[in-house]
C-alpha positions in Angstrom: 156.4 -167.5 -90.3 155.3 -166.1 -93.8 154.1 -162.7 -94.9 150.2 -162.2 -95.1 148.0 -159.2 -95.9 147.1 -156.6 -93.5 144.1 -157.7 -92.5 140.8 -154.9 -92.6 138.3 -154.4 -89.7 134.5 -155.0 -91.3 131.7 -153.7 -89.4 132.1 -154.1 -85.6 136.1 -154.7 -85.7 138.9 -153.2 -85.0 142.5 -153.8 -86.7 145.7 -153.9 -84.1 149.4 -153.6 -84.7 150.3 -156.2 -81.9 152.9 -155.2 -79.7 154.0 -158.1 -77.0 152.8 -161.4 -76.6 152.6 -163.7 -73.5 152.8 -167.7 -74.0 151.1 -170.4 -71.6 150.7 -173.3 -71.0 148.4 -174.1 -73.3 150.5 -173.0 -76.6 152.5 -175.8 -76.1 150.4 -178.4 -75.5 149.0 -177.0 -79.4 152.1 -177.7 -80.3 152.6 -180.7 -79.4 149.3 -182.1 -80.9 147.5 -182.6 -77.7 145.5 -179.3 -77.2 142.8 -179.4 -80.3 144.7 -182.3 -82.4 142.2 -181.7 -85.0 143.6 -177.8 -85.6 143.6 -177.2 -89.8 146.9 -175.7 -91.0 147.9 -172.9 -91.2 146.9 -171.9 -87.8 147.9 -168.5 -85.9 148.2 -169.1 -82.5 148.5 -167.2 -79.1 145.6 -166.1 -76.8 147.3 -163.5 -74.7 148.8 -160.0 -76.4 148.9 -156.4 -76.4 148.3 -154.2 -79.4 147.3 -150.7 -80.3 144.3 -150.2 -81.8 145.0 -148.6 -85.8 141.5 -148.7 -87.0 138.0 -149.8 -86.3 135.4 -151.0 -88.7 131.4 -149.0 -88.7 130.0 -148.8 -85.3 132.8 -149.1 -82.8 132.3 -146.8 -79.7 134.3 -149.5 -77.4 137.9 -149.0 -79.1 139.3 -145.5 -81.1 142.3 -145.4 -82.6 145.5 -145.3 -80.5 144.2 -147.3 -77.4 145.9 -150.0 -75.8 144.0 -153.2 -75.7 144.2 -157.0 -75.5 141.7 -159.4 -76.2 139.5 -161.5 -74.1 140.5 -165.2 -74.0 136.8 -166.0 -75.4 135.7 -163.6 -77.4 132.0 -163.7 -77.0 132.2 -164.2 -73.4 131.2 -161.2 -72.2 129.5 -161.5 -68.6 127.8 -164.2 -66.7 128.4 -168.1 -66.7 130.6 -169.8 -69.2 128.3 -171.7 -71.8 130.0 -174.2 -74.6 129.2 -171.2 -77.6 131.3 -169.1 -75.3 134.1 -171.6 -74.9 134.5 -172.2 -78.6 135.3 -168.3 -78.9 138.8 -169.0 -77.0 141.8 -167.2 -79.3 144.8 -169.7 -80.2 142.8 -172.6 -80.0 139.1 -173.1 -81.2 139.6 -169.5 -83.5 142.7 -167.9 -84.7 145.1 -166.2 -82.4 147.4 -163.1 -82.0 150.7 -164.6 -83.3 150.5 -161.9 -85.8 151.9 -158.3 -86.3 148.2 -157.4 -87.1 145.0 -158.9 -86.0 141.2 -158.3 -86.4 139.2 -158.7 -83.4 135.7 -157.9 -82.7 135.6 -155.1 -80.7 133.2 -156.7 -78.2 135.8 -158.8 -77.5 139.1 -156.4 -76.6 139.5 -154.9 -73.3 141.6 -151.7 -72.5 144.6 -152.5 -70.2 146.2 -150.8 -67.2 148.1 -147.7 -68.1 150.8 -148.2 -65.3 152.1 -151.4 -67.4 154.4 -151.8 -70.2 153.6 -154.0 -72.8 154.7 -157.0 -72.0 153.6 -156.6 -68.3 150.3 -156.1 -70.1 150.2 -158.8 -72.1 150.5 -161.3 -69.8 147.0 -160.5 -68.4 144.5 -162.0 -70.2 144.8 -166.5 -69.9 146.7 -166.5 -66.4 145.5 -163.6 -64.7 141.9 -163.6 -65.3 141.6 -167.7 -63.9 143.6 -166.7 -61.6 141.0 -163.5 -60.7 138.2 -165.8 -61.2 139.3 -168.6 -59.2 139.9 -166.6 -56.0 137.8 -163.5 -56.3 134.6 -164.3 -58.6 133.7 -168.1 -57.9 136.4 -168.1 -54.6 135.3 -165.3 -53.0 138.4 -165.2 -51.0 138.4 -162.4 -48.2 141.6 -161.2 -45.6 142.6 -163.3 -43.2 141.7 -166.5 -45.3 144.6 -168.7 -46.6 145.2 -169.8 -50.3 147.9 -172.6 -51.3 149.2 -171.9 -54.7 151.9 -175.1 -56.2 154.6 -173.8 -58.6 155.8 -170.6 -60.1 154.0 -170.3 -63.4 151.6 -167.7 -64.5 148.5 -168.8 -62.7 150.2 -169.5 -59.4 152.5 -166.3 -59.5 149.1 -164.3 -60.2 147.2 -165.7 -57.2 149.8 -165.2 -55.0 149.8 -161.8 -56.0 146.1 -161.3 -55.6 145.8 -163.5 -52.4 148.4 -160.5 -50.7 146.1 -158.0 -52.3 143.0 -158.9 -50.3 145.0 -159.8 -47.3 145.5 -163.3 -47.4 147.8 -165.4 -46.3 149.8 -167.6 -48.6 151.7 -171.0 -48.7 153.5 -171.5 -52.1 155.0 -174.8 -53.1 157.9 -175.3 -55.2 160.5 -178.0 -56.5 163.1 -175.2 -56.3 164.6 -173.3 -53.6 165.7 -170.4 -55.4 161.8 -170.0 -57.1 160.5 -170.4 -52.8 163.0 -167.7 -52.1 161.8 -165.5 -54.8 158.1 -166.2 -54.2 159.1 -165.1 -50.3 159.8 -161.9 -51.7 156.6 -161.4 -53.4 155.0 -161.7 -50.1 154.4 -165.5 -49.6 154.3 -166.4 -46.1 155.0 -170.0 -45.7 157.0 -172.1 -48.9 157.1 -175.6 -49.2 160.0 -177.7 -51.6 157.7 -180.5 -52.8 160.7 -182.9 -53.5 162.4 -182.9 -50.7 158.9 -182.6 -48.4 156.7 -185.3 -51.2 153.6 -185.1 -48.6 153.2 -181.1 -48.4 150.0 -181.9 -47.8 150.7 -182.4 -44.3 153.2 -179.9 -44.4 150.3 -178.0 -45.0 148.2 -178.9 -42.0 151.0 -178.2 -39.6 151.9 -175.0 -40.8 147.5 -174.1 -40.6 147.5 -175.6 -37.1 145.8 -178.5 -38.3 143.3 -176.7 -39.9 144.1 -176.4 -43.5 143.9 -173.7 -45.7 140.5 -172.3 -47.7 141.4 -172.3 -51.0 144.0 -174.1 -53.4 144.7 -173.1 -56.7 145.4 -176.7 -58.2 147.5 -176.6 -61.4 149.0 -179.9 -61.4 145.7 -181.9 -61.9 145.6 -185.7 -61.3 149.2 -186.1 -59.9 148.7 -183.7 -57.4 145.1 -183.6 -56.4 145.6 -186.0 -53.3 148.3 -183.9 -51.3 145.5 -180.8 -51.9 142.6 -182.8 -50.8 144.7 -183.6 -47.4 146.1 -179.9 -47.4 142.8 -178.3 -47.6 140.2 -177.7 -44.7 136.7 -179.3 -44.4 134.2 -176.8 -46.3 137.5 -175.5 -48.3 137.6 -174.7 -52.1 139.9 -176.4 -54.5 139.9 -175.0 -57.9 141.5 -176.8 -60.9 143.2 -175.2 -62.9 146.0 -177.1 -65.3 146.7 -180.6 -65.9 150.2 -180.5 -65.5 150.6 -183.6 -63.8 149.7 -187.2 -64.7 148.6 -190.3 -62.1 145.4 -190.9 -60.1 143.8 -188.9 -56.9 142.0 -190.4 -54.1 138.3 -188.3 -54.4 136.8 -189.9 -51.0 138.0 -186.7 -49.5 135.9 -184.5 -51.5 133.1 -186.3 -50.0 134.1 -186.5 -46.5 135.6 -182.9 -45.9 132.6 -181.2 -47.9 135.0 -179.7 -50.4 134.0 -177.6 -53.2 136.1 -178.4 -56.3 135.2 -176.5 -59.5 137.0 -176.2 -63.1 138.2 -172.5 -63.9 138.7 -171.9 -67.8 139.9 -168.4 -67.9 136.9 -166.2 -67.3 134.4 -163.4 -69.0 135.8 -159.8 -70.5 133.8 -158.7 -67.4 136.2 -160.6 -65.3 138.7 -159.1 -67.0 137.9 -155.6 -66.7 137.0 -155.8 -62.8 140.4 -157.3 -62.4 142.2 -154.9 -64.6 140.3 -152.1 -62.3 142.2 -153.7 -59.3 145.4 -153.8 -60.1 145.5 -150.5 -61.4 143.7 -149.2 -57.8 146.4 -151.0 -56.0 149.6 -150.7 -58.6 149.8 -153.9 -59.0 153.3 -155.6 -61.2 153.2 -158.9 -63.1 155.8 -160.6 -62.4 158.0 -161.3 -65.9 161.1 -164.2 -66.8 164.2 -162.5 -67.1 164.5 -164.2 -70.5 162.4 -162.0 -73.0 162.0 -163.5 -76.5 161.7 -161.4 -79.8 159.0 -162.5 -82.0 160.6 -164.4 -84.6 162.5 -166.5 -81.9 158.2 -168.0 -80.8 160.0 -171.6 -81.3 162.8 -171.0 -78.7 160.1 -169.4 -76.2 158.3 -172.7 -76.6 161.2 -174.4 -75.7 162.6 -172.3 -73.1 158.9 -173.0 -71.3 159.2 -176.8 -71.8 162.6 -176.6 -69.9 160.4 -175.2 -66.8 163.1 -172.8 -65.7 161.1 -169.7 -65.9 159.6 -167.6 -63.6 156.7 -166.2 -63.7 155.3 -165.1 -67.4 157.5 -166.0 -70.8 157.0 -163.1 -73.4 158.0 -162.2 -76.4 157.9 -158.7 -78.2 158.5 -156.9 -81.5 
């Protein structure tokens, strides 16, 4: 950490006094030098916060003063298909972040928040929730009745489930812990698998679908675990891929032979955002936060604490 000057909005901007942060994933792969090795020092990190907007540069109407906002993962993706000028707008990792007390953002690129949630429920929209929004709603299409697998209990998978119950879905939630299946039970999961002590859920999976499989899987463990979801999803099913969590190789002859549709999700459009931000204000929707909150000066020991894989749900920090 080191003290900088407040930053000013130009023309178009808008200045924030951040208020909570959310981590993922992602920040500690940065850290660790695998996520853009190439990053030049010093680099502010952090795609997902929440700030009040102080002041806004010439020409802001989107933003005033005193409104609650976060920003869009990629900035300049707006609406539509993602595009590689799009992709290189992604905060905390091809531009600078929001691990900062202010920040200037285009105000193109922020997007007002539900007013039902604190800030740190709020802040741990933007990365997690939106893929998770666009992998079952925009690009999944998912609708009652159908049945999503989701693996784990990070951000991603905790947000699908919660969006799968929304629109009436049933869910089956895997976990290496019992005490994460019994608290995804309680957030409405219907069936729960323990993945160590059942290593082919997959089938699991087919038994508890009659055989069937279910229509969509929110894959987060990548290479590792692509195989058990190739065997646990039905012919004409959707598998979308989400993390790299995982290392190891997947048999892909199933891909061919069952017809299924597998497709990369990298966050989604502010569009996205604000379509799912309608929702779960419709529908009073929670995100589900760790127990273990972090101040902002103790970002090192939130890394840490998400490298230990004992949360739940989102890790974030505040000031």
């Amino acid at each position: 950490m080191e003290d900088a000057p407040q930053p000013k909005p130009s023309a178009g901007q808008a200045l924030i006094k951040m208020r909570a942060w959310s981590l993922n994933y992602r920040d500690l792969l940065v850290v660790r030098g695998i996520y853009k090795p190439n990053l030049q020092f010093p680099f502010q990190m952090i795609s997902d916060g929440v700030g009040e907007v102080v002041s806004v540069g010439s020409g802001v109407t989107r933003v005033k003063p005193g409104d609650r906002v976060s920003g869009a993962f990629m900035q300049t993706w707006i609406e539509g298909g993602p595009s590689d000028e799009k992709s290189a707008s992604a905060l905390g990792g091809d531009i600078p972040g929001l691990a900062a007390e202010y920040v200037v953002l285009d105000a193109e690129g922020l997007v007002l928040v539900p007013e039902q949630l604190t800030d740190e429920e709020a802040a741990s929209l933007p990365c997690a929730a939106v893929t998770a929004w666009n992998a079952l709603v925009t690009e999944g299409k998912l609708t009652a009745g159908q049945t999503v697998l989701v693996q784990g209990t990070g951000g991603v998978s905790i947000f699908a489930l919660q969006f799968a119950k929304m629109l009436g879905a049933k869910v089956i939630a895997t976990s290496s812990s019992d005490e994460k299946l019994a608290r995804v039970r309680s957030l409405g999961a219907d069936e729960t698998i323990n993945y160590k002590s059942t290593p082919e859920w997959g089938k699991r999976v087919q038994e508890l679908t009659g055989g069937k499989g279910v229509d969509h899987v929110v894959e987060v463990g990548g290479a590792g675990t692509l195989g058990q979801s190739l065997i646990a999803v039905r012919t004409g099913g959707r598998i979308s891929m989400i993390g790299v969590l995982t290392g190891g190789g997947a048999d892909t002859v199933p891909i061919l032979m069952k017809s299924v549709t597998v497709q990369g999700i990298f966050v989604g459009s502010r569009s996205m955002f604000e379509a799912m931000n309608a929702a779960i204000s419709h529908n009073r929707m929670k995100p589900v936060i760790d127990d273990h909150t972090f101040e902002f000066s103790q970002f090192p020991d939130a890394l840490r604490y998400m490298e230990s894989g004992k949360h739940f749900g989102k890790i974030v920090m505040r000031i």
